[in-house]
MITIRO-892641 format. One line per field, with one value per residue: residue in three letters; residue number from 0; x, y, z negated of N, C-alpha, C, O in turn. Coordinates in steps of 0.1 Angstrom, whole numbers, plus 5000, padded with zeros to 4 digits. Layout:
<nodes>
rest: c(ala	...);
nr: c(NUM	...);
nx: c(X	...);
ny: c(Y	...);
nz: c(Z	...);
cax: c(X	...);
cay: c(Y	...);
caz: c(Z	...);
cx: c(X	...);
cy: c(Y	...);
cz: c(Z	...);
ox: c(X	...);
oy: c(Y	...);
oz: c(Z	...);
</nodes>
This chain:
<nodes>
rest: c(unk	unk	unk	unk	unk	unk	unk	unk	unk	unk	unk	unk	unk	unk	unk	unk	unk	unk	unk	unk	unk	unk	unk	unk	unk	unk	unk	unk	unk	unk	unk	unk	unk	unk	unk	unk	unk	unk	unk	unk	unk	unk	unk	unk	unk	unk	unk	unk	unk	unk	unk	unk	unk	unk	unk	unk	unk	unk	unk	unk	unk	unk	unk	unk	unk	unk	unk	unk	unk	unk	unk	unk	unk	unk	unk	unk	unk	unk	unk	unk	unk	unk	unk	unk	unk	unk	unk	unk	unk	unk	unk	unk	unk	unk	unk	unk	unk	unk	unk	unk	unk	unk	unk	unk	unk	unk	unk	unk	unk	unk	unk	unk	unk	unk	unk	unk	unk	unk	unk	unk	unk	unk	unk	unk	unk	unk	unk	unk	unk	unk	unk	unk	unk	unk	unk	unk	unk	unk	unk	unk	unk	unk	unk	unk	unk	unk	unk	unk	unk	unk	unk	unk	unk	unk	unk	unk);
nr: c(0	1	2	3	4	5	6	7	8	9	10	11	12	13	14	15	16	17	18	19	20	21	22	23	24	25	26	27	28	29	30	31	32	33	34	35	36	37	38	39	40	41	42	43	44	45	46	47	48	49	50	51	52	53	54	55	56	57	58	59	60	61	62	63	64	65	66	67	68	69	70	71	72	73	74	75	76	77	78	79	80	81	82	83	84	85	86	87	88	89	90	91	92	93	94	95	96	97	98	99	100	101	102	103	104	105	106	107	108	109	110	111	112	113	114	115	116	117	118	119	120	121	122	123	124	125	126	127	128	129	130	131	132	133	134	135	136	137	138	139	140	141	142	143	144	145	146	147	148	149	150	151	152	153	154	155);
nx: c(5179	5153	5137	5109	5092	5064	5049	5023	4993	4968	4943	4912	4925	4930	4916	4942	4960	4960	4966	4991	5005	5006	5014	5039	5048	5052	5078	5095	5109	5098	5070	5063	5037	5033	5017	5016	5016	5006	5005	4998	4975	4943	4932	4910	4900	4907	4940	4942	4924	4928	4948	4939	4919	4937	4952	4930	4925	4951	4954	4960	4982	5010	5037	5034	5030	5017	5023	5027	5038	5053	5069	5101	5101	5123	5140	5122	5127	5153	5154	5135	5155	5150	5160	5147	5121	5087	5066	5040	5022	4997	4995	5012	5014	5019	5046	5058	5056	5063	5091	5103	5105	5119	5145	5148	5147	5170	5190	5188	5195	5213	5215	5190	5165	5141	5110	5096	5062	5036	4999	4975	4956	4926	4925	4940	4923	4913	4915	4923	4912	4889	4878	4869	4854	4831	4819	4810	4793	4775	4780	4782	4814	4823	4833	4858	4875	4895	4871	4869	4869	4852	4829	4834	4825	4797	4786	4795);
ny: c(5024	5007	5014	5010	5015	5011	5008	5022	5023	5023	5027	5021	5015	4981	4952	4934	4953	4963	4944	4933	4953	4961	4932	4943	4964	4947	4938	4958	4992	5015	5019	5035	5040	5049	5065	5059	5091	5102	5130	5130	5110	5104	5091	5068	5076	5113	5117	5127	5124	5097	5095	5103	5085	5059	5068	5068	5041	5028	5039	5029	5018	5021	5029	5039	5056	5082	5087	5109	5108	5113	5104	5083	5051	5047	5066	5081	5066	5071	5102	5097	5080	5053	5023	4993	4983	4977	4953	4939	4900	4884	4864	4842	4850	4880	4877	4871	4894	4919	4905	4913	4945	4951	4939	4962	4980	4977	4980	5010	5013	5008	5001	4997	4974	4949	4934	4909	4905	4877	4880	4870	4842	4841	4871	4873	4873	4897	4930	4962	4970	4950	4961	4985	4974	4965	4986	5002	4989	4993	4973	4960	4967	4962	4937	4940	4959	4985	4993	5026	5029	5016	5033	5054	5058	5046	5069	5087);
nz: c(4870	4887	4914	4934	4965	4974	5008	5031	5049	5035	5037	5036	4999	4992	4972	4972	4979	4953	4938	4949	4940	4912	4903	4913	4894	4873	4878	4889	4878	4882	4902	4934	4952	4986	5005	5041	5063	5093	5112	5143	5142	5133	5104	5084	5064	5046	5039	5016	5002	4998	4984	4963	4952	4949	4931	4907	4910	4898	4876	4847	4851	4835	4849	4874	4905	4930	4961	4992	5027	5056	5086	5089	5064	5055	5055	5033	5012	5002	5000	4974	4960	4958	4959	4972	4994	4989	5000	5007	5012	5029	5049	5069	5097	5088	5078	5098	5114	5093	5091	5109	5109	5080	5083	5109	5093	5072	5093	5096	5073	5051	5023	5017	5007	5013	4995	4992	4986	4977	4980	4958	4963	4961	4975	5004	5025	5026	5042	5052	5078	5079	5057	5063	5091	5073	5060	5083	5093	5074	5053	5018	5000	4974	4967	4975	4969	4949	4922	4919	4946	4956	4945	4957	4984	4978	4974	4992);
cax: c(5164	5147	5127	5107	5083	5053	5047	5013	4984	4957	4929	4911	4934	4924	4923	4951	4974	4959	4971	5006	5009	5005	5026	5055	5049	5055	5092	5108	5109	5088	5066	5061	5028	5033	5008	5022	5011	5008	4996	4989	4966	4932	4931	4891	4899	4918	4953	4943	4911	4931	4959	4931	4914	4943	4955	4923	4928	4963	4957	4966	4994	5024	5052	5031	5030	5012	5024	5025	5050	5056	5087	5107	5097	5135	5142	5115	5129	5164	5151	5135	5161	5142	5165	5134	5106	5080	5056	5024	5023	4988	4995	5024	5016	5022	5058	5071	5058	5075	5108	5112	5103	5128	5157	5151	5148	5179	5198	5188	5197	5222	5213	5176	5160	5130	5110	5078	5056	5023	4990	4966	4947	4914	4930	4945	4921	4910	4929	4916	4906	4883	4868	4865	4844	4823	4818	4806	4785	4770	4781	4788	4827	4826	4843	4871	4880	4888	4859	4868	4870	4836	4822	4831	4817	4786	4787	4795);
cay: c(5023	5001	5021	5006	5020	5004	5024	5016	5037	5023	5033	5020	5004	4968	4947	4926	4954	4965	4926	4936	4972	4953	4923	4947	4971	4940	4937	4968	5003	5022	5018	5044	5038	5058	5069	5071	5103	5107	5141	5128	5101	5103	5075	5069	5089	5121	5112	5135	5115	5082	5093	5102	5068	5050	5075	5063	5026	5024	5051	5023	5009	5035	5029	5038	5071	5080	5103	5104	5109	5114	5099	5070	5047	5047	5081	5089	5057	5075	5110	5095	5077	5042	5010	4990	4984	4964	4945	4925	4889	4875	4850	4839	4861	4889	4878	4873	4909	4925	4901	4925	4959	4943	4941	4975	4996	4979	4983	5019	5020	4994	5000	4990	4962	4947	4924	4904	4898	4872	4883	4858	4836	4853	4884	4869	4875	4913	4941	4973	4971	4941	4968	4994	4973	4961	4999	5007	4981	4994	4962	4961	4967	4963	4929	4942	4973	4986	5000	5040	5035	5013	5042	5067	5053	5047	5087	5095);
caz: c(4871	4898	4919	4949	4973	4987	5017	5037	5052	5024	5044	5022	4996	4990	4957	4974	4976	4940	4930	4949	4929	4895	4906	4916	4880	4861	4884	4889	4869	4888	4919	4941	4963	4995	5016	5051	5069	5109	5121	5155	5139	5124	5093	5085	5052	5044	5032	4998	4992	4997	4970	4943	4950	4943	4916	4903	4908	4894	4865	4839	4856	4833	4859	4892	4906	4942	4967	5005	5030	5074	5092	5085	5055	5049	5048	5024	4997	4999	4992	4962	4954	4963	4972	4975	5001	4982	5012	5004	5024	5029	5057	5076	5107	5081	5072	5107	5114	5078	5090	5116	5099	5071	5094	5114	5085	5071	5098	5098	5058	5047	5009	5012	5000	5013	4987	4996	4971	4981	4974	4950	4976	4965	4980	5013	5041	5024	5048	5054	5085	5078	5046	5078	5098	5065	5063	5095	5094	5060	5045	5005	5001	4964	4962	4985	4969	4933	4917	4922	4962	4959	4941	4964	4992	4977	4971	5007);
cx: c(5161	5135	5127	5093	5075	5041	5032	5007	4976	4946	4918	4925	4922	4926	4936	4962	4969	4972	4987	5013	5013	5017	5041	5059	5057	5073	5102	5099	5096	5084	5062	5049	5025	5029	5015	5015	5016	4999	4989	4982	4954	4927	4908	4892	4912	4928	4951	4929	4914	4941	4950	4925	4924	4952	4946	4922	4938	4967	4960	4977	5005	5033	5047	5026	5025	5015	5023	5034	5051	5068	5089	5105	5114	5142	5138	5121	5143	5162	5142	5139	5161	5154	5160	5124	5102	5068	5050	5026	5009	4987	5009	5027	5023	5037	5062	5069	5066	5089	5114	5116	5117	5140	5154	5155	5159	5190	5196	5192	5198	5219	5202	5173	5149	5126	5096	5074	5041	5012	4981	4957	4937	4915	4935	4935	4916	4922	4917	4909	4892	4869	4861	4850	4831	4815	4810	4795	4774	4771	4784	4806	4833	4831	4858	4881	4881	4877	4859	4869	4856	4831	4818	4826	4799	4777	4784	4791);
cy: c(5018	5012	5016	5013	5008	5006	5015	5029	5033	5030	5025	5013	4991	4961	4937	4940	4957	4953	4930	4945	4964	4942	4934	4957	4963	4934	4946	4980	5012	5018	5033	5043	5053	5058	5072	5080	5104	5115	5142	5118	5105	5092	5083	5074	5096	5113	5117	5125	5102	5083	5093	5091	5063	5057	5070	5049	5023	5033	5046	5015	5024	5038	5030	5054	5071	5092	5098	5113	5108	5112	5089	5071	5051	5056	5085	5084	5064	5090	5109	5084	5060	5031	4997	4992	4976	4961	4935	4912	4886	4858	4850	4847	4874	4889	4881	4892	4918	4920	4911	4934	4961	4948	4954	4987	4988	4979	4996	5024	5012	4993	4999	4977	4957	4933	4921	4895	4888	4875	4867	4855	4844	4864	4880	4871	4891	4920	4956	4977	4964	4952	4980	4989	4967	4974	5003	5002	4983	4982	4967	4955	4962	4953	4927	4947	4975	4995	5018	5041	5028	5026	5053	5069	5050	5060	5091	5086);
cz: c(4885	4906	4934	4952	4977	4993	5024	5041	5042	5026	5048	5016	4992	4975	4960	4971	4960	4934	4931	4942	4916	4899	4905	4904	4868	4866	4880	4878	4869	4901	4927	4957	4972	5007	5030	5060	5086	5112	5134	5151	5127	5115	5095	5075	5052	5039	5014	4993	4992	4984	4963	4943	4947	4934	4907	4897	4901	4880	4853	4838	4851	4844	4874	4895	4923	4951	4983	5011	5050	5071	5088	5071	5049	5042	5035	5011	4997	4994	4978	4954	4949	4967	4978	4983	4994	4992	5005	5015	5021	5038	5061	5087	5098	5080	5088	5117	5104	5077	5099	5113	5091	5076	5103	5105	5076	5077	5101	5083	5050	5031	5005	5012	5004	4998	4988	4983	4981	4974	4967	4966	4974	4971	4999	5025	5035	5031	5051	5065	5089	5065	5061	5083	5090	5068	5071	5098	5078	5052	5027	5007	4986	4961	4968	4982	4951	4936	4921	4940	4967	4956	4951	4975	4992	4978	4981	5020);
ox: c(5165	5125	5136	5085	5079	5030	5031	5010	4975	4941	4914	4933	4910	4935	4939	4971	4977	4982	4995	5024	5024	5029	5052	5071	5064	5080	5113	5088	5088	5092	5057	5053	5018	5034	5018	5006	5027	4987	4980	4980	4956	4918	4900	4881	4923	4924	4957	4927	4907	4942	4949	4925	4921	4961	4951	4919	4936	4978	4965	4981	5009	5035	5052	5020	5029	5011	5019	5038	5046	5076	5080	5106	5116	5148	5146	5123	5146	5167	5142	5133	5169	5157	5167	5117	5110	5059	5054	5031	5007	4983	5016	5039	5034	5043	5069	5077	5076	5097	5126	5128	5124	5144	5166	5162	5158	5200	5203	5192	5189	5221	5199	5181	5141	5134	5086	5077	5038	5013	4982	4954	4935	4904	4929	4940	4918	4934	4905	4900	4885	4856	4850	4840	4821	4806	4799	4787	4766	4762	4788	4810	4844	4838	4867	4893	4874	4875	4849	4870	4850	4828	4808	4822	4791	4765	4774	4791);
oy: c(5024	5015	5017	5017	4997	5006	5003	5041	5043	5037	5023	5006	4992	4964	4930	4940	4951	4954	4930	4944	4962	4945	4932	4959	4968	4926	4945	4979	5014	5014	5041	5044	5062	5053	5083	5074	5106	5112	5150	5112	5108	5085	5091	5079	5092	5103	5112	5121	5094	5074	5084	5086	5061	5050	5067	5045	5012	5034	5055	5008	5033	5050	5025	5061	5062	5103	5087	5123	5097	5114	5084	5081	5058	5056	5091	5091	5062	5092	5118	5078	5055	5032	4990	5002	4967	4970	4926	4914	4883	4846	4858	4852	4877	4899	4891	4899	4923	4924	4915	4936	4971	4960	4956	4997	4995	4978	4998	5036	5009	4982	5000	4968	4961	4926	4928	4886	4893	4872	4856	4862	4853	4868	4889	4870	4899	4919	4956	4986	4968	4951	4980	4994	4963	4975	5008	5008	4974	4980	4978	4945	4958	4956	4918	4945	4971	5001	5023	5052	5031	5032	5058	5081	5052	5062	5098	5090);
oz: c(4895	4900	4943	4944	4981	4989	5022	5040	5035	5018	5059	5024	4990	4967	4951	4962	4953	4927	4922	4939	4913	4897	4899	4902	4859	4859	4874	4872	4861	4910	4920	4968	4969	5017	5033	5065	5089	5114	5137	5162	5115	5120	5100	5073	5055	5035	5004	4982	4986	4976	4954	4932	4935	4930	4896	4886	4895	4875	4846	4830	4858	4847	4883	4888	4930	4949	4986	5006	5054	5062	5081	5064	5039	5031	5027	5001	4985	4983	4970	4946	4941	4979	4986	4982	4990	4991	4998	5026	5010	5035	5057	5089	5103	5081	5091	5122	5108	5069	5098	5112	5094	5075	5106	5106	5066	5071	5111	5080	5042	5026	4993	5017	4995	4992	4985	4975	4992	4962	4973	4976	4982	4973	5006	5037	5044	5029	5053	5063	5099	5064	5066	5081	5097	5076	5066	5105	5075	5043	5025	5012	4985	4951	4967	4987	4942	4946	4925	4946	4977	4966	4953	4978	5001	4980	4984	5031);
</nodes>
């Protein structure tokens, strides 16, 4: 069974990685979208209200399951059994940062796998920090975002 991770903070998630989730569903066995967790960092949403958003968004996707995780990405794909990183690319800056990543975390764990998927152009300048400063700015996020993390925003 294929089993890849694809680890991020998703603070918000975006419809690009949505596009990358589905893209990597229709590859491997299972995906495993994992939240990563830093206790000395404050994300702009809880880590528990970011899994049920995209518990929400991916709730028809069978082979996707959402959990979250502190410490090395590498670690976490070996305790579940992961030999897969799955990485979104929007631009080119993006790859030669994820060529690094790539190479540290397989020289920290010779039986991983990185595997870059590209998001759909309509998707390619969407990132989360770009939904953030829409946000803050009370902008409408709704063509940014799936529908359950527009919602919830509208809510709060």
């Amino acid at each position: 069974m294929s089993i890849a991770i694809f680890p991020g903070s998703f603070d918000p998630i975006t419809n690009g990685h949505l596009d990358i989730i589905k893209s990597g569903a229709e590859i491997f066995d299972k995906i495993i979208v994992a939240i990563s967790f830093n206790s000395k960092k404050k994300g702009f949403l809880p880590t528990e209200i970011r899994k049920k958003l995209i518990e929400e968004s991916v709730k028809d996707i069978p082979n996707v399951e959402v959990d979250f995780f502190e410490g090395l990405t590498v670690e976490y794909a070996q305790k579940k059994g992961a030999s897969i990183l799955l990485r979104g690319l929007r631009t080119s800056a993006d790859f030669e940062y994820e060529k690094e990543l790539s190479q540290t975390n397989s020289s920290l764990y010779q039986n991983i796998k990185t595997v870059f998927l590209i998001t759909k152009p309509e998707f390619s300048y969407i990132s989360s920090s770009g939904v953030r400063d829409v946000l803050l700015n009370n902008g409408d996020i709704s063509k940014f975002v799936p529908k359950p993390v527009s919602e919830y925003y509208k809510k709060h």
